[in-house]
C-alpha positions in Angstrom: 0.0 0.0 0.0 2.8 2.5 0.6 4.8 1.5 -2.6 1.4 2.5 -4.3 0.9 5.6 -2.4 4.3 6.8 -3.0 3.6 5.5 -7.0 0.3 7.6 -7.0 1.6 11.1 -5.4 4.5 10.6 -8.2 1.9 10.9 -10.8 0.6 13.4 -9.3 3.7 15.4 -8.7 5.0 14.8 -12.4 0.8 16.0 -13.8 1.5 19.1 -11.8 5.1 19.4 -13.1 3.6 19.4 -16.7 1.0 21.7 -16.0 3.9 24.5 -14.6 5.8 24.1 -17.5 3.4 24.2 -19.9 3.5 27.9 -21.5 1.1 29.8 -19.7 0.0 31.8 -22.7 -0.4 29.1 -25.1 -2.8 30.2 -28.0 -2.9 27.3 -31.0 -4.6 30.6 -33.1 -0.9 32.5 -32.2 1.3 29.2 -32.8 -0.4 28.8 -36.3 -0.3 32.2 -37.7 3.2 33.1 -36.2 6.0 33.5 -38.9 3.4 32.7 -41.2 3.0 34.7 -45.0 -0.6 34.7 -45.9 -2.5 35.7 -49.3 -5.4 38.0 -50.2 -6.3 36.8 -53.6 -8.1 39.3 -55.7 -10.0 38.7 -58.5 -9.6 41.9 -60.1 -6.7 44.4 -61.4 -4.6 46.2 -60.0 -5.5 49.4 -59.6 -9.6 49.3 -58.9 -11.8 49.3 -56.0 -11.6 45.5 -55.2 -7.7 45.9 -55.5 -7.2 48.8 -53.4 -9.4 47.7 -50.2 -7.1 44.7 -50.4 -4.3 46.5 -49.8 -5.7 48.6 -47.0 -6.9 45.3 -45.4 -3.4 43.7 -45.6 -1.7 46.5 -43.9 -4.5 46.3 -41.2 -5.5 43.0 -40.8 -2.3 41.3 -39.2 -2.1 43.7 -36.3 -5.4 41.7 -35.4 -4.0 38.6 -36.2 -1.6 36.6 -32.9 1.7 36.4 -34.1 1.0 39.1 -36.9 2.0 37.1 -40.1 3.0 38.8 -43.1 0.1 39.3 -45.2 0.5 40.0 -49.2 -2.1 40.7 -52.1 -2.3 39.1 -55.6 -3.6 39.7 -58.2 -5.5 36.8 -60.1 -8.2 38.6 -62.5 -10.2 36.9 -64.8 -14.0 35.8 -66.0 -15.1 38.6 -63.5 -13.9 37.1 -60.1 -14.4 33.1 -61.0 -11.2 32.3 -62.0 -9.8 33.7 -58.5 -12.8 32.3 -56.4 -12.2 28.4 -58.4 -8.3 28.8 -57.2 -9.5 29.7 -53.5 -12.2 26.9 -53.3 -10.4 24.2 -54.5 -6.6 24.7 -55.4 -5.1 26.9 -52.8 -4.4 25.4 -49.4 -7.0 25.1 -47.1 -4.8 25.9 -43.8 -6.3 29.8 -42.9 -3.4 31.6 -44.9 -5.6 32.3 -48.1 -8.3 34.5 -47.9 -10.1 35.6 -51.1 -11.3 39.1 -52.3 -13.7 37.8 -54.7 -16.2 40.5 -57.0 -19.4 40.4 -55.1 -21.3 39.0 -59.0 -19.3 35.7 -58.5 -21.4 34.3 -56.1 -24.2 35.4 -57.3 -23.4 33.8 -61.2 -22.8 30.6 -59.3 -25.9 30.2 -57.1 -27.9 30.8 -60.5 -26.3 28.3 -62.4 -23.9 30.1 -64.5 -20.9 28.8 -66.3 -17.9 28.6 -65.0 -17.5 29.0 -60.9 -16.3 25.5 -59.9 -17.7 26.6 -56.5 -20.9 26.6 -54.0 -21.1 30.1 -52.8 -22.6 28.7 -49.7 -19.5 26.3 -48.4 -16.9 29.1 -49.1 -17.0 30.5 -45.5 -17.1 34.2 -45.3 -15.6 36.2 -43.2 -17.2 39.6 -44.1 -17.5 42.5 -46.2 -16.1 45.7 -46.1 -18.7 47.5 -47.8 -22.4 47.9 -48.8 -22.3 49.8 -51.8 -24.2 51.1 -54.8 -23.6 51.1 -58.1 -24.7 53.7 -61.4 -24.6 53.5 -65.2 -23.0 56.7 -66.4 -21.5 57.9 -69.5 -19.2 60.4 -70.8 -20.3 64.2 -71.2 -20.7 63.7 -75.1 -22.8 61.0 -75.1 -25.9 61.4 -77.1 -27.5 59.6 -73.8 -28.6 62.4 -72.1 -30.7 60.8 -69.1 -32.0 57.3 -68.7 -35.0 57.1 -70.2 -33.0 58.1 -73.7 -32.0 54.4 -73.9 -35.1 53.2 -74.5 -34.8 54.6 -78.0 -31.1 55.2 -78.7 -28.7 52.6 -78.6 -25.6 53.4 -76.8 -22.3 51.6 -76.1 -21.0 50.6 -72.5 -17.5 48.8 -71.6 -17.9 45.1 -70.2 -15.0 43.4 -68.2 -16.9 40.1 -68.6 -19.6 38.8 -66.5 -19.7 41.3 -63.7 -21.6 44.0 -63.0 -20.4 46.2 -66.1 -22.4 43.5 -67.9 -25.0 42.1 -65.9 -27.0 45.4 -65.7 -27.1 46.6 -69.4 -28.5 43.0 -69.8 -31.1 43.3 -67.3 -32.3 46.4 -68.5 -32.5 45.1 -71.8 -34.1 42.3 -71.5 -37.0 43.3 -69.0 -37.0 47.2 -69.8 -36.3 47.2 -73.3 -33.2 49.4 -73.7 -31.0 49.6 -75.9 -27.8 48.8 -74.7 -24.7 47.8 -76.5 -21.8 46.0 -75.2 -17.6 46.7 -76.3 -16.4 43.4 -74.6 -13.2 42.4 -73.9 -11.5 44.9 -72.0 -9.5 43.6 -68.5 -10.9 45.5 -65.8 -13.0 48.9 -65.3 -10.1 51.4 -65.3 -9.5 50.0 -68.5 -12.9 50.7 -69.8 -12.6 54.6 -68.2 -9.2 55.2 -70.3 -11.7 54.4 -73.9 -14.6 56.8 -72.4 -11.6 59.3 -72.1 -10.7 58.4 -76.0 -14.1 58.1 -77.2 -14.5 54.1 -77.5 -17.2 53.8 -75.2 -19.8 55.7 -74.2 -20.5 54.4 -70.5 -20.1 52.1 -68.2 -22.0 49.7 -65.5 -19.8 49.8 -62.1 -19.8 50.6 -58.6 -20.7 54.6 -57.4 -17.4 54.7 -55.0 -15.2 53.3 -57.2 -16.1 56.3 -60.3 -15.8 58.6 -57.5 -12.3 56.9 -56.0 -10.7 56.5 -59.8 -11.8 59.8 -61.6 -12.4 62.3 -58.3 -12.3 65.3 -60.8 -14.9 63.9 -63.3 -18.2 64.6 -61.8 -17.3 67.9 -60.6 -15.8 69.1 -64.1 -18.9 67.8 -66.0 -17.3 65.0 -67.7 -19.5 62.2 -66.8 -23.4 61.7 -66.2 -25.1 59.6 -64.3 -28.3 58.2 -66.0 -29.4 55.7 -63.0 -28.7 54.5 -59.4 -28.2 50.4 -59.3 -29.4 49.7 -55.7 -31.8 49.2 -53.3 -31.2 51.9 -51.5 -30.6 55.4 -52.8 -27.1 57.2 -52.9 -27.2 60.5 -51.4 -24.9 62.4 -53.6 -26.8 61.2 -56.8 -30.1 61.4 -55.3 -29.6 65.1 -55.0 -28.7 65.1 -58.3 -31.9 64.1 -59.3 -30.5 60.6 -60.7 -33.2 57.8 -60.7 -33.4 54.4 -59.2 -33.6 51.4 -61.6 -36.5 50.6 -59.5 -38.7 53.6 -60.6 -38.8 51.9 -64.1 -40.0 48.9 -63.2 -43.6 49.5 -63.7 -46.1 48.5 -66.6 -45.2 51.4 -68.7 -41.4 50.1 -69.1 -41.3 46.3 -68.0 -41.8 44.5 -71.4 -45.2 42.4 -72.4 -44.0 38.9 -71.5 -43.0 39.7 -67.5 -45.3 40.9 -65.0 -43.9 44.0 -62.9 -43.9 41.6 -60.1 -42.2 39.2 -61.5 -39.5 41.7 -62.7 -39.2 43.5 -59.5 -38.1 40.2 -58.1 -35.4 39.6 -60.6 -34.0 43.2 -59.7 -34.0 42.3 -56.0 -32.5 38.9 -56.5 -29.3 40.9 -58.5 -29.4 44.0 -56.3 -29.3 42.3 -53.2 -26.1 40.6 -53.8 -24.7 44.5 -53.9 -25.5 44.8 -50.3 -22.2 42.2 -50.0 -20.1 44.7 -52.3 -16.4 43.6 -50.9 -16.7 40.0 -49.7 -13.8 38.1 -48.0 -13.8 34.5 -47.9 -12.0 31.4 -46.5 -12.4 28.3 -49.0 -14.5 25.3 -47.4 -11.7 23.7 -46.0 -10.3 26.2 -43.5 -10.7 24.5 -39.7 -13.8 26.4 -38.4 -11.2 27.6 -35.0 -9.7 29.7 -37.5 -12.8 31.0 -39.3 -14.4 32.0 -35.9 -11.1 33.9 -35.3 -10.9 35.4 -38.5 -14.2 36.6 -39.2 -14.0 38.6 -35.2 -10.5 39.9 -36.3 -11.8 41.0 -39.5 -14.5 43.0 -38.2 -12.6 44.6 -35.4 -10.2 45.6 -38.5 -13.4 47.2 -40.0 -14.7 49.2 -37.4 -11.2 50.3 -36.4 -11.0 54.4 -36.9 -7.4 53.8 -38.4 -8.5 51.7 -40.3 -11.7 53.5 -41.6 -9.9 56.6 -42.0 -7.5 54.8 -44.4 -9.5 53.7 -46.6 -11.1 57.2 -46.6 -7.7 58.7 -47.6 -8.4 55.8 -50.5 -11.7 57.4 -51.0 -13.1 54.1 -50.0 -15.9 54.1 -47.5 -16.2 51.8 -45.0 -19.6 49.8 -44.0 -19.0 46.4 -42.7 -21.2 43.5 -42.9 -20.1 40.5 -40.8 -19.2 37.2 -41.9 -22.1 35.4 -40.3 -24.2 37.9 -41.9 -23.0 37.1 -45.5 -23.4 33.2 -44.8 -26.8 33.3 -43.9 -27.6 35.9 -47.2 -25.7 33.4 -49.5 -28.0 30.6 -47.9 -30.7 32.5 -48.5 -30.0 33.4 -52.1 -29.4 29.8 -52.5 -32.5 28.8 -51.5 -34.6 30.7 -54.4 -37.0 28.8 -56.7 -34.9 27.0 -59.0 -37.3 28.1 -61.6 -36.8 31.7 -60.6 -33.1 31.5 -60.4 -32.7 29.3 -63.9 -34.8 32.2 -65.4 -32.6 34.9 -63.8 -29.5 33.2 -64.9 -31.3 34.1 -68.6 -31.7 37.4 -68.0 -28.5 38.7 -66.9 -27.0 36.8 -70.3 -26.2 40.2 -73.2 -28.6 39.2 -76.0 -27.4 43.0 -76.9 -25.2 44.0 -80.0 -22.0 43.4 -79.0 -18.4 44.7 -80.8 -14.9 43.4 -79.3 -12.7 45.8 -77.9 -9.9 46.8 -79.6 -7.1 47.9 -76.7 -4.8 50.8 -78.2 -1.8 50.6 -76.4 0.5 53.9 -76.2 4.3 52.9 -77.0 7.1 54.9 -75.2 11.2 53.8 -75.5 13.3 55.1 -73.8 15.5 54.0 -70.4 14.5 52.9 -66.8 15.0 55.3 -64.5 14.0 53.8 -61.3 12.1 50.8 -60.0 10.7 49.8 -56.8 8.7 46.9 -55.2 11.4 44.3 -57.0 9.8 45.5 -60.2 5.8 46.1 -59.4 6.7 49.9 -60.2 8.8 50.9 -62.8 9.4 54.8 -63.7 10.9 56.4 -66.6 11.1 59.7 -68.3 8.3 60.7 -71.3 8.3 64.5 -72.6 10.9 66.1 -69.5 8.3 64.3 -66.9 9.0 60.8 -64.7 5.9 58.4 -65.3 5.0 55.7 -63.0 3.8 52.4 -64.4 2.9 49.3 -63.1 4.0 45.7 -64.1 1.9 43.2 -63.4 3.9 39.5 -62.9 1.1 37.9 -64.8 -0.3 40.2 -67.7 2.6 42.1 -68.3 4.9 40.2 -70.5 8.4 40.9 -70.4 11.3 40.4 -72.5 15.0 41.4 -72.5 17.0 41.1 -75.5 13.8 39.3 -77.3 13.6 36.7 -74.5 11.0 36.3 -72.3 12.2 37.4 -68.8 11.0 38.3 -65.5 10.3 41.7 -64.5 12.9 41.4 -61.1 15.9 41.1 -64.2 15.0 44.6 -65.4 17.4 46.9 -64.3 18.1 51.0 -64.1 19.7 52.3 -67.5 18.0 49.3 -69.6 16.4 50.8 -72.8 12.7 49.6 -72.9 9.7 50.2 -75.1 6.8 50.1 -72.5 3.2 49.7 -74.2 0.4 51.3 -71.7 -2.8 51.6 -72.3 -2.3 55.3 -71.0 1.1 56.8 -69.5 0.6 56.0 -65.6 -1.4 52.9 -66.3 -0.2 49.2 -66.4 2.1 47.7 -68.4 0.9 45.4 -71.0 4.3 44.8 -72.4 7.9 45.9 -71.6 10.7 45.0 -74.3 14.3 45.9 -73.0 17.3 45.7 -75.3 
């Protein structure tokens, strides 16, 4: 009995040995993300609103993070959003260091059946968004467009990125209003489409109100743009007293065509528009350990309500209107749970059955040498007419080549002579060819 009494307060002795020496702050949140380099995928350009409140949230987001892991943005455009939100969902690793910034139409084109997303909007686990924003069709001052109800008579051309909202809408319109809208497809992101309303390309374009205001501050006060309709369910202040319409107030018998009931239409505007409410999603893929999700989505909101961070992404001309990640789920379920009849008919109706033209990029050619590059060769400057221009190079669309060899931008150096082909001088570089 005493060999097993001193056996037993052994055991005990050596449990409460463990216990001490076990680190008192242990956190398995802090031991996973420590030392760790995590990802914000975007699915759009560089350069736009998606893009630039990535940016913001990586400077911001690791200070809520344990262990405050390095946290970079890339860039992975294409098919409006689908092609990043596919790579999220089912390539990338499922450990809590990817986090996608996906174009809030993705989900939406999935849950209606649409062509491409190799995803179910409702098993990508969201952590929130950072905005609930609006959106407007406008065009450029010399339009022949002069308000909205103009294109129910005269066709007009807007720019499409491919499907997202610079198309969906125009289709909408069209197809239960009646308008007349034409489509230039082809182009690779909305600041694209603004550079050919600035050369007379396209008349117009289909995109978020923050992101005209954030990209083109000047326009609206100098007159070069008008706004023919607001794209939400709730009106925008600034256009409102402007005297710009909802796309609502035409929904009535006098505009909704013959073979849909306003009712019936009014629902398929709601369906779209309330996906807009959800206008800068961030998502874990379905894999992520749900510890790490619970984290995340609390850390990403005290990110968003953070006055630092808010005032930020003012100095971005971003605003800031966060919708929790719990939120988003249970909108995404929601969504998903529409009549399949209803939803296999919307899918239809945000298809162009428009006139539609290809774009045809003209690129502005400039040799002459590097003067200086930063960011191991994200930013390269050089000199143009007795001023230093800024351009970005992208390490996916930008193709590079030194000596007529395809290279990597990091192997560009100061001094090299390079013909750079923009789209516009400041914009990004489609090519760069260095002797």
């Amino acid at each position: 009995m005493e060999k097993l009494h001193r056996i037993g307060m052994a055991g005990v002795v050596s449990a409460l040995a463990a216990i001490v020496s076990a680190p008192a702050g242990a956190d398995p949140i802090a031991d996973f993300y420590k030392g760790k380099v995590m990802k914000i995928v975007v699915g759009s350009s560089p350069g736009g609103g998606y893009d630039t409140y990535a940016r913001t949230t990586a400077r911001h987001l690791r200070g809520y993070i344990p262990g405050e892991p390095t946290i970079i943005v890339q860039n992975r455009p294409g098919a409006g959003s689908i092609k990043a939100a596919n790579f999220v969902y089912a390539v990338a690793p499922q450990d809590g260091t990817i986090i996608a910034a996906i174009q809030r139409s993705a989900p939406i084109l999935q849950i209606m059946g649409g062509k491409g997303p190799k995803f179910d909007a409702t098993k990508f686990q969201w952590l929130g968004s950072l905005n609930s924003d609006a959106g407007a069709l406008y065009v450029w001052h010399t339009s022949k467009i002069k308000k909205f109800e103009d294109a129910f008579t005269t066709p007009v051309f807007f720019g499409s990125s491919g499907p997202n909202d610079t198309e969906f809408y125009p289709a909408l319109a069209n197809n239960l209003l009646g308008t007349k809208f034409a489509l230039i497809k082809g182009y690779k992101s909305a600041p694209m489409i603004r550079i050919a309303m600035e050369r007379g390309e396209v008349a117009g374009i289909s995109q978020t109100w923050a992101s005209v205001k954030a990209g083109h501050p000047t326009w609206l006060p100098e007159g070069k743009i008008r706004p023919l309709v607001q794209v939400s369910l709730r009106p925008v202040d600034d256009l409102t007293k402007m005297g710009v319409p909802m796309m609502m107030d035409f929904v009535t018998r006098k505009h909704v065509l013959p073979e849909y009931s306003v009712e019936d239409a009014r629902a398929y505007f709601k369906l779209m528009l309330t996906g807009k409410t959800l206008s800068r999603p961030y998502t874990y893929g379905p894999g992520v350990p749900k510890a790490r999700v619970a984290f995340m989505r609390k850390a990403f909101m005290s990110m968003a309500n953070d006055p630092k961070f808010v005032a930020a992404a003012k100095r971005e001309k971003r605003a800031v209107l966060p919708i929790s990640g719990e939120e988003m789920q249970k909108v995404m379920e929601e969504l998903a749970a529409t009549p399949k009849k209803v939803l296999a008919n919307a899918k239809e109706l945000i298809r162009f059955r428009g006139i539609t033209k290809q774009a045809k990029i003209n690129l502005v050619k400039v040799t002459t040498k590097v003067t200086k590059i930063q960011r191991k060769g994200r930013r390269m400057f050089f000199m143009h007419k007795g001023k230093e221009i800024k351009t970005k190079i992208s390490g996916s669309r930008t193709k590079i080549t030194i000596g007529g060899k395809k290279a990597k931008r990091s192997k560009v150096e100061v001094g090299m002579t390079c013909t750079f082909s923009v789209p516009k001088l400041g914009a990004e570089a489609t090519n760069v060819d260095c002797k």
